[in-house]
N, C-alpha and C positions, 0 to 999 in steps of 0.2 A: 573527447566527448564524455561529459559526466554527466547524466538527468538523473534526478530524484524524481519522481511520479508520488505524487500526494492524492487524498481524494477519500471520500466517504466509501462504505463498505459497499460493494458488488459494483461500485462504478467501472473496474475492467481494467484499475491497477495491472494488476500482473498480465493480463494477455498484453496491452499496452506494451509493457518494457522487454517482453518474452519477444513482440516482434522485432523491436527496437534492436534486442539484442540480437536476435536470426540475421537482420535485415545488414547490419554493423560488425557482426563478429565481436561482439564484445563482451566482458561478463555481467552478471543480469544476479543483482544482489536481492533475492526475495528477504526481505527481514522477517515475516514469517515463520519460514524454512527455521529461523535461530530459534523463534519463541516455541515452534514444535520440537526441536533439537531438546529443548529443556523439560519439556511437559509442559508448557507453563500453560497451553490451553485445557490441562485438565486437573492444573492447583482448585484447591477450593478456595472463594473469593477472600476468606478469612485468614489465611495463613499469607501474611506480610512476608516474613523471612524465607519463606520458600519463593515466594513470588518479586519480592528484591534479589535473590540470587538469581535467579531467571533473567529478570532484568540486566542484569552485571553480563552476565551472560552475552547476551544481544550486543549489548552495547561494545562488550569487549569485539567480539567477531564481527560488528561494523566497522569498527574503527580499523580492522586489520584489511576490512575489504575494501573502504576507500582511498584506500595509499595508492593503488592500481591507478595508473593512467590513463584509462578508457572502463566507464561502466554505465550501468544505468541501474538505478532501484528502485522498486516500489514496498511500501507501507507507508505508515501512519501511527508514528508513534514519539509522542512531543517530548517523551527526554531522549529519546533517538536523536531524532529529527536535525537539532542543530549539528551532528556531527556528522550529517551527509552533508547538509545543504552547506556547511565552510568550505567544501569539498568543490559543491557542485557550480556546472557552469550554467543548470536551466532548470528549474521546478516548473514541473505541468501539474495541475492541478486541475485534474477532474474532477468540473462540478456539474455533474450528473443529477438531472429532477429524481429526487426520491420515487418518486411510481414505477419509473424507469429502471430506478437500481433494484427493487423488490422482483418487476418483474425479469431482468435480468437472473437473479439469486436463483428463482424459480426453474428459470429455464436451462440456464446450467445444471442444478440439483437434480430433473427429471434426466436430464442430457447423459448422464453419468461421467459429467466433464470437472464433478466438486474436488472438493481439496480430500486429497485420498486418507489425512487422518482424520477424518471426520464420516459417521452412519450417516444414512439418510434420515434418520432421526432427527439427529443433531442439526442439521441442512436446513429442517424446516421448524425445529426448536429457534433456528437462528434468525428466523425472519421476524420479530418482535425484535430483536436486538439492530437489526440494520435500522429501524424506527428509533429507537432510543439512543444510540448512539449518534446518528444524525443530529439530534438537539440535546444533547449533551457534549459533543466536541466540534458540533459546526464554529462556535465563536470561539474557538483558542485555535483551529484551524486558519480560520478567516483571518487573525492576529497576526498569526505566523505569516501568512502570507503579505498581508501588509508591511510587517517586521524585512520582510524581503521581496519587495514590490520589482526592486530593477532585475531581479532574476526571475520570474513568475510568468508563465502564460497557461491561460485560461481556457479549457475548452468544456463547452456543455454541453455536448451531443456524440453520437456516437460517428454521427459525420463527421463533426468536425475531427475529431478522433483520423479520421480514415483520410480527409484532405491534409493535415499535419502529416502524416507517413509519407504521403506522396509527396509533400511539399520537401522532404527531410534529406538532407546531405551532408 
């Protein structure tokens, strides 16, 4: 079992494959986890060469975690991306309605359930950017997905999220 989990920001990636992974016993490759491994979420937008070594980064400690023969990953990251999904046997892609993932963010962020490198500052600094990155990487997402249509399932709701677990073996 290999899934990649795709999906816009606060759609529930990570909880998603954290079960996946509970539920399976299997390892659960946050690509995240590598990009904070580097700083890279606190390079400035401007310094390229910091932020290429970051990337190198990632990419290098992806490529070591899908050699495994059972896993599941979630991110979103397109010069990532092809070196899971040659991997993988299933990309879920959650496509979660934008109102839903803002308010998701939200309720995580007060929850005290955020990603622990991050203030609650930053948390609610972030919610402009779930909007903008939304239409700015929804069509090279949606590409990608097409690009790999026979391995692709689609859920838009947090049900269906929850009938998919149950359905899952």
């Amino acid at each position: 079992m290999r899934i990649s989990i795709i999906g816009h920001s606060a759609a529930g990636k990570s909880t998603l494959a954290r079960r996946i992974s509970e539920k399976f016993h299997i390892p659960h490759l946050h690509i995240d986890k590598f990009w904070f491994e580097t700083g890279g979420h606190r390079l400035p937008l401007g310094d390229t060469a910091a932020q290429e070594k970051a990337r190198a980064h990632v990419l290098e400690r992806t490529r070591e975690f899908v050699q495994k023969d059972s896993w599941v990953s979630d991110g979103w990251y397109p010069r990532i991306q092809p070196v899971v999904v040659s991997r993988a046997d299933q990309i879920i892609f959650l496509d979660v309605p934008l109102w839903r993932r803002i308010s998701n963010h939200i309720w995580r962020t007060l929850s005290g359930k955020s990603h622990k490198e991050f203030t609650l500052w930053h948390e609610i600094r972030f919610i402009p950017q779930i909007i903008y990155r939304t239409y700015h990487r929804d069509g090279k997402m949606r590409q990608f997905m097409k690009e790999n249509a026979e391995k692709v399932l689609v859920l838009k709701s947090f049900r269906e999220v929850e009938q998919y677990l149950r359905n899952l073996e």
